[in-house]
LUMLODREN-33010 format. One record per residue (C-alpha): x negated, y negated, z negated. Coordinates in pm, whole numbers, padded with zeros to 5 digits, always signed. Layout:
N
XYZ
...
% end
This chain:
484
+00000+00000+00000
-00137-00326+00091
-00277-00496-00214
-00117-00885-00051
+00200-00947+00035
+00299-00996+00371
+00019-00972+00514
-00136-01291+00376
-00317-01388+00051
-00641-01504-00092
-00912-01576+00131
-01114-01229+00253
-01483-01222+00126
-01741-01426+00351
-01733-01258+00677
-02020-01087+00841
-02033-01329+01135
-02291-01598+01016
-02164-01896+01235
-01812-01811+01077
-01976-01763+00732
-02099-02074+00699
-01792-02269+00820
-01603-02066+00505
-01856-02120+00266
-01673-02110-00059
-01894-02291-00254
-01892-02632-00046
-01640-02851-00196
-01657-02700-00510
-01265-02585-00510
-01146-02251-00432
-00777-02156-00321
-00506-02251-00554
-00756-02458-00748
-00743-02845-00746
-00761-02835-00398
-00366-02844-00401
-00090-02543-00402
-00143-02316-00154
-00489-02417-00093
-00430-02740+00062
-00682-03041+00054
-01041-03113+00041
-01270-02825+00076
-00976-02538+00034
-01074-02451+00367
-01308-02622+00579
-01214-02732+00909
-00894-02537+00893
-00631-02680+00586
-00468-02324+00615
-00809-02088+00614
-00785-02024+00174
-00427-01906+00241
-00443-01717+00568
-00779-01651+00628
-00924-01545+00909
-00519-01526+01069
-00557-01647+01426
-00310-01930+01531
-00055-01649+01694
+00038-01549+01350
+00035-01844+01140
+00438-01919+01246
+00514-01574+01126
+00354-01631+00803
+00507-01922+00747
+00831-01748+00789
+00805-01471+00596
+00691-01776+00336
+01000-01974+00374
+01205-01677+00317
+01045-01586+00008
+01110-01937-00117
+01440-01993+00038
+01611-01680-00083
+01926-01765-00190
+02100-01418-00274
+02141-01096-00499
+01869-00939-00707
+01673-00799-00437
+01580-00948-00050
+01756-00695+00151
+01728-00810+00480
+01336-00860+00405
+01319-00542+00240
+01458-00363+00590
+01210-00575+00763
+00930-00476+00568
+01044-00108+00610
+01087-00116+00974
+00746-00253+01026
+00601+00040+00818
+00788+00307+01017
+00648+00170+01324
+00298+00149+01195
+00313+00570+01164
+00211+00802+00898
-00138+00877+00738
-00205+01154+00995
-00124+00963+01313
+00189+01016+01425
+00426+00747+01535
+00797+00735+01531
+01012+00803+01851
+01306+00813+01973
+01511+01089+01957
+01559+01251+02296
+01863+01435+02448
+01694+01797+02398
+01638+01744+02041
+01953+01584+01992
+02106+01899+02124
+01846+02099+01923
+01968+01949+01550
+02364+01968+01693
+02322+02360+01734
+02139+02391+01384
+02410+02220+01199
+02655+02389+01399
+02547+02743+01307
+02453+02634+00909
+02785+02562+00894
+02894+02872+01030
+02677+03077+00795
+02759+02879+00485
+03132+02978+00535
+03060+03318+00388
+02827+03216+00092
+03101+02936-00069
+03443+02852-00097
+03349+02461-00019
+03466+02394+00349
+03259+02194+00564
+03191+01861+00506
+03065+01713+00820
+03273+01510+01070
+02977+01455+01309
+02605+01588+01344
+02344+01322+01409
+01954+01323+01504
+01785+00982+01364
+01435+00829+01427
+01263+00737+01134
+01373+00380+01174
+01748+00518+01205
+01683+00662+00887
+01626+00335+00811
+01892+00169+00856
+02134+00415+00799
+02003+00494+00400
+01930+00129+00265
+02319+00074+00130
+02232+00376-00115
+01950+00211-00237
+02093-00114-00269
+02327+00021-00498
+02012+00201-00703
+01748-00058-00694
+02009-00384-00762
+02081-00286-01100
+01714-00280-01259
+01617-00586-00992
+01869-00815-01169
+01748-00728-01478
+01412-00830-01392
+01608-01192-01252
+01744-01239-01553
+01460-01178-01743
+01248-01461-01536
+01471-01717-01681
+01443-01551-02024
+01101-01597-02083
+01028-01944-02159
+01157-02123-02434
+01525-02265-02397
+01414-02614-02417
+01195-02597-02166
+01457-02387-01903
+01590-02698-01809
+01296-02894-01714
+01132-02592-01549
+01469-02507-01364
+01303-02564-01038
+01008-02331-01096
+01235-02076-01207
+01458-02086-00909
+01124-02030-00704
+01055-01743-00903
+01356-01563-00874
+01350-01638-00513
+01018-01466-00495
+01120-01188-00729
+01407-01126-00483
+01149-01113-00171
+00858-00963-00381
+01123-00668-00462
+01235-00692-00124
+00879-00621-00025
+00808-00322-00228
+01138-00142-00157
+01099-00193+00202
+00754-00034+00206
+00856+00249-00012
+01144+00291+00240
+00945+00268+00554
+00708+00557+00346
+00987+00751+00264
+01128+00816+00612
+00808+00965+00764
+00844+01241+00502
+01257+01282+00514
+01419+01540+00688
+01761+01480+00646
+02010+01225+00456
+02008+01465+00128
+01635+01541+00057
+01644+01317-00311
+01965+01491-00383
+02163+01174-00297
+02413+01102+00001
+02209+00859+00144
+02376+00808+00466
+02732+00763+00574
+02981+01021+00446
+03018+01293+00644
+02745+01261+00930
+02468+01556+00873
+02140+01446+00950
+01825+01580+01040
+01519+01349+01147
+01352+01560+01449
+01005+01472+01468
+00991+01528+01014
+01113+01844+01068
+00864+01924+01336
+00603+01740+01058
+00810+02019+00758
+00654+02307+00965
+00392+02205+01104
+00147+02428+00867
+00363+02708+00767
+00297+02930+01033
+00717+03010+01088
+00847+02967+01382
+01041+02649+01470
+01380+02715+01527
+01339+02911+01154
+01229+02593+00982
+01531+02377+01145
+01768+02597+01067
+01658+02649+00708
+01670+02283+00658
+02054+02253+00848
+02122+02492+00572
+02023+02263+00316
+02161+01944+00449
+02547+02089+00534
+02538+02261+00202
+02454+01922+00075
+02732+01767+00288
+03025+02006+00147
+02962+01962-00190
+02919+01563-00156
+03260+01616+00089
+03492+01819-00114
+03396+01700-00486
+03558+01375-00501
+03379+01272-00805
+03036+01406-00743
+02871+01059-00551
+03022+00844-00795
+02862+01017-01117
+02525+01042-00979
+02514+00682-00892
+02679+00572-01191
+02393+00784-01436
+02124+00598-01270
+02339+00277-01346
+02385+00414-01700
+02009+00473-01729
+01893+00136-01546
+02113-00050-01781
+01917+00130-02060
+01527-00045-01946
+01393-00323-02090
+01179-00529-01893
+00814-00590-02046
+00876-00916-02093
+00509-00971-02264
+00356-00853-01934
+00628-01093-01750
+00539-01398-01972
+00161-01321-01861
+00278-01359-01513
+00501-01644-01583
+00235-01882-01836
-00048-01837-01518
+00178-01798-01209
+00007-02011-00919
+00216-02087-00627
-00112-02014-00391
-00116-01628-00516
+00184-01498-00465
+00058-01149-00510
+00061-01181-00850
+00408-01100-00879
+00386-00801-00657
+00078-00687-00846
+00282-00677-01190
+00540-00446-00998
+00319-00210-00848
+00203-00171-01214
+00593-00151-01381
+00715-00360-01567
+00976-00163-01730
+01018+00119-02047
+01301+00336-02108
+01419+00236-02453
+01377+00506-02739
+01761+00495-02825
+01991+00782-02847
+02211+00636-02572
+01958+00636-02339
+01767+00973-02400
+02148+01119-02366
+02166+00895-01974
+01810+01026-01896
+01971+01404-01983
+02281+01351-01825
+02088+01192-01493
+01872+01480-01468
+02046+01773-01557
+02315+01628-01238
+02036+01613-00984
+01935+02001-01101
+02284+02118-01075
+02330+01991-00719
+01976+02106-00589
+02031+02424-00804
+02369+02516-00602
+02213+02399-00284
+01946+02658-00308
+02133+02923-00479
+02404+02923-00155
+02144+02839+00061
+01934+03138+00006
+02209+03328-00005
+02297+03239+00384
+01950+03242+00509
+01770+03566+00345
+01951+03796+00567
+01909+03618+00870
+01591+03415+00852
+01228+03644+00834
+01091+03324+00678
+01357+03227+00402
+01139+03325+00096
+00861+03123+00220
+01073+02788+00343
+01254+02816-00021
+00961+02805-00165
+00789+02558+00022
+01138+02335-00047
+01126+02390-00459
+00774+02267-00468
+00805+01954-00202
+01105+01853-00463
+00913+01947-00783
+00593+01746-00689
+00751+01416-00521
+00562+01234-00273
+00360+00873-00281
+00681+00707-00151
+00888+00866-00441
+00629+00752-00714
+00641+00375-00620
+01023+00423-00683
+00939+00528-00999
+00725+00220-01079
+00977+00008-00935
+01311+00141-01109
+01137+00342-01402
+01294+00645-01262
+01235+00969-01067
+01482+01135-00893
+01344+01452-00968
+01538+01765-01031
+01344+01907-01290
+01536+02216-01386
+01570+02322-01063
+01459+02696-01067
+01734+02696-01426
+01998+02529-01224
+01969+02805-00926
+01906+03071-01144
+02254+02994-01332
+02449+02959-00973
+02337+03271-00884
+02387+03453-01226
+02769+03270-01184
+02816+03433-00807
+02735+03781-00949
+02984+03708-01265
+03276+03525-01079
+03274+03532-00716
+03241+03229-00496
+03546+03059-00602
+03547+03097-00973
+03131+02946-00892
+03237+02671-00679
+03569+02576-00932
+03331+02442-01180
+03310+02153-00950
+03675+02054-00993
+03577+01840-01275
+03260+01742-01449
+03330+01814-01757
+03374+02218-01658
+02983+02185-01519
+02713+02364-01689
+02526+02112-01991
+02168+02081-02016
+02190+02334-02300
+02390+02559-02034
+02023+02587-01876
+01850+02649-02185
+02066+02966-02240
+02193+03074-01858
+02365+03414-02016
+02533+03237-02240
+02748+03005-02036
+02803+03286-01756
+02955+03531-01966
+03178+03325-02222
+03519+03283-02150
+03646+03029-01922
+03835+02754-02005
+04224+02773-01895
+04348+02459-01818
+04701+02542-01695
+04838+02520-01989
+04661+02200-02117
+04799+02031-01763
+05171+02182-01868
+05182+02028-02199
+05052+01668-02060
+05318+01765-01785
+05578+01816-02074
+05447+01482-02258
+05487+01236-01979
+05868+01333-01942
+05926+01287-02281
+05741+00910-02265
+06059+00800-02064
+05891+00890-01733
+06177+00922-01407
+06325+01293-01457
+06281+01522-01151
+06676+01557-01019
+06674+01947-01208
+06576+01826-01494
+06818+01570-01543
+07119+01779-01455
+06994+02021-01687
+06930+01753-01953
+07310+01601-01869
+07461+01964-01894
+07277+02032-02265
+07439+01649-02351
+07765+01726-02245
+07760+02062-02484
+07578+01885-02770
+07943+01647-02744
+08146+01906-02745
+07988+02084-03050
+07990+01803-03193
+07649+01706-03267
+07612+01438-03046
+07211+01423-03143
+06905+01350-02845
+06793+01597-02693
+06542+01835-02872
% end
């Protein structure tokens, strides 16, 4: 990750060029960048013959307008917690710079288009006889990286906004109350860079992200639009690459994973609200370090706007010790196992009969999702939070032990409603949960049934010629009392 923001920053060392070295000779002048010179480096000796050369160094003339863009954004920023449109900016620029080992992104052609259709279309097919879940995609779709993109930052809006605005508010919280007022201007400046220094980060971590992605479901979150299933060609082509299985094999084994993904996410109504709303739940549980924010704050210097960025690269937040919180943290990670749990239980249930290489490709999947990747640990800095599922192997292992005990349905009913899902201390003792008897709610729904006609709720037309009939007999017994 690039240690300044935007591309720009303080001036590079002296270059090795003498006739350039001693035009930028940092001594003559006796001012360095962001020193009395002026903010941003303007004024006598900040830069020689060029006013702009301690900002932008050795930036040739072609890119100065585009750093002054990206610099009026950051201080004209005007809206939520985070810079979204500079984040996706940001992100698409790192997609198209390729990953680590060379390879670009591309557009997706008609052949692999047709390729990832086909997968999905025969996942689906397999997982019919491995769950009770229907399908759950409407359309089958083949994204670049940069697709990826575009089609995934709305989920992490809604993760990333509520820990950024806690970091917003926390700007303004720093200094003393008398002096808010006075420094109002400063502040607003701050937050705007916050917003685009955010912005920055999550757009990097983004752009990172999708050159490792295969699908819309690989952090165990719906990350793209409900109901499309997703697999990113040339990352699945990347998946295999060094596995020695075939291809086709390693595509279909992910299809697997990503409309298994889609039917639960599809047909439990509930499911996408309670994972986003734990990580809500846990973000609202961080404090911000506001001693390492005041640090920032007492020397911030308009001319190094990397300073911000560098204090999020290093996190600036800690999980408080509080009951409430460890209980979130649980409750956060014992969801993300019990989703990638029954993902890999059904999965490997479809594919072990039909795919040479299942073992293997299972395998291969646990440990990607148990290790994380460079993209997935600046996440972590930046929301104080992995998406992790760290009970994986427990979660699958208690699916599977549920198949053998109940069948697919009486597995895949535990979905109906969260609070009939296995507990964190379900994983601790599997056996225990599998074999005990299930919970009966028929007659708990009767009685509530039972209770809402007698709050004066509308009577169905039965009822109340039943209830009239009892009335009419209570008369003529003479009793004349409600009816019991």
């Amino acid at each position: 990750m690039s240690d300044t923001p935007f591309g720009f920053g303080l001036p590079p060392e002296e270059p090795e060029n003498g006739d350039e070295g001693k035009k930028k000779d940092p001594t003559e002048g006796g001012q360095s960048a962001g020193g009395p010179g002026g903010p941003f480096g303007f004024g006598p000796g900040a830069g020689g013959d060029n006013p702009f050369a301690a900002m932008f160094g050795s930036m040739n003339p072609n890119d100065l307008g585009a750093a002054f863009q990206q610099l009026g954004q950051m201080l004209s920023y005007e809206g939520g917690p985070v810079n979204w449109d500079m984040a996706k900016q940001i992100a698409r620029q790192t997609v198209s710079q390729g990953t680590p080992d060379g390879t670009k992104d591309a557009s997706v052609g008609p052949s692999e288009r047709t390729a990832v259709d086909e997968a999905l279309r025969l996942a689906d097919l397999w997982l019919d006889g491995v769950t009770s879940l229907p399908s759950g995609s409407v359309a089958t779709v083949a994204w670049s990286r940069a697709e990826w993109v575009e089609a995934s930052l709305p989920a992490w809006q809604q993760l990333v906004d509520p820990v950024a605005e806690r970091v917003g508010l926390a700007m303004g919280d720093v200094l003393p109350e008398e002096m808010q007022a006075m420094a109002g201007p400063l502040i607003g400046m701050m937050r705007s860079m916050g917003g685009a220094m955010f912005g920055q980060q999550i757009g990097q971590a983004v752009g990172t992200l999708a050159g490792e992605v295969v699908g819309s479901t690989d952090i165990g979150l719906p990350l793209g639009p409900a109901g499309k299933a997703a697999l990113l060609p040339l990352n699945v082509e990347r998946f295999g690459k060094d596995l020695s299985v075939p291809q086709d094999e390693v595509r279909l084994y992910l299809a697997l994973r990503e409309a298994a993904h889609q039917r639960l996410f599809a047909h439990v109504p509930w499911l996408r609200s309670h994972l986003f709303g734990a990580v809500e739940a846990y973000a609202r549980g961080i404090k911000v370090d506001t001693s390492k924010l005041e640090d920032v704050v007492g020397q911030f210097d308009p001319s190094q706007p990397e300073q911000l960025q560098d204090a999020l690269q290093q996190g600036m937040f800690q999980p408080e010790d509080t009951p409430e919180q460890k209980a979130s943290l649980a409750r956060l990670e014992t969801a993300l196992a019990l989703v990638e749990g029954w993902v890999d239980a059904v999965v490997h249930e479809a594919a072990k009969s039909r795919l040479t290489s299942s073992d293997a490709l299972r395998e291969t999947m646990r440990r990607r999702r148990a290790s994380g990747g460079p993209a997935e640990q600046t996440f972590a800095t930046l929301i104080g939070l992995q998406l992790r599922p760290r009970r994986l192997r427990d979660a699958s292992r208690l699916w599977a032990s549920l198949t053998d005990a109940r069948g697919l349905e009486g597995r895949d009913a535990l979905w109906s409603h969260p609070d009939m899902l296995p507990t964190a201390h379900d994983l601790d003792d599997p056996d225990g949960f599998v074999h005990h008897e299930q919970a009966d709610f028929s007659e708990l729904d009767k009685m509530l049934g039972e209770a809402a006609k007698g709050s004066g709720k509308p009577k169905a037309p039965e009822a109340e010629a039943e209830a009239d009939t009892d009335a009419d007999k209570d008369d003529e017994d003479g009793k004349g009392g409600p009816d019991q």
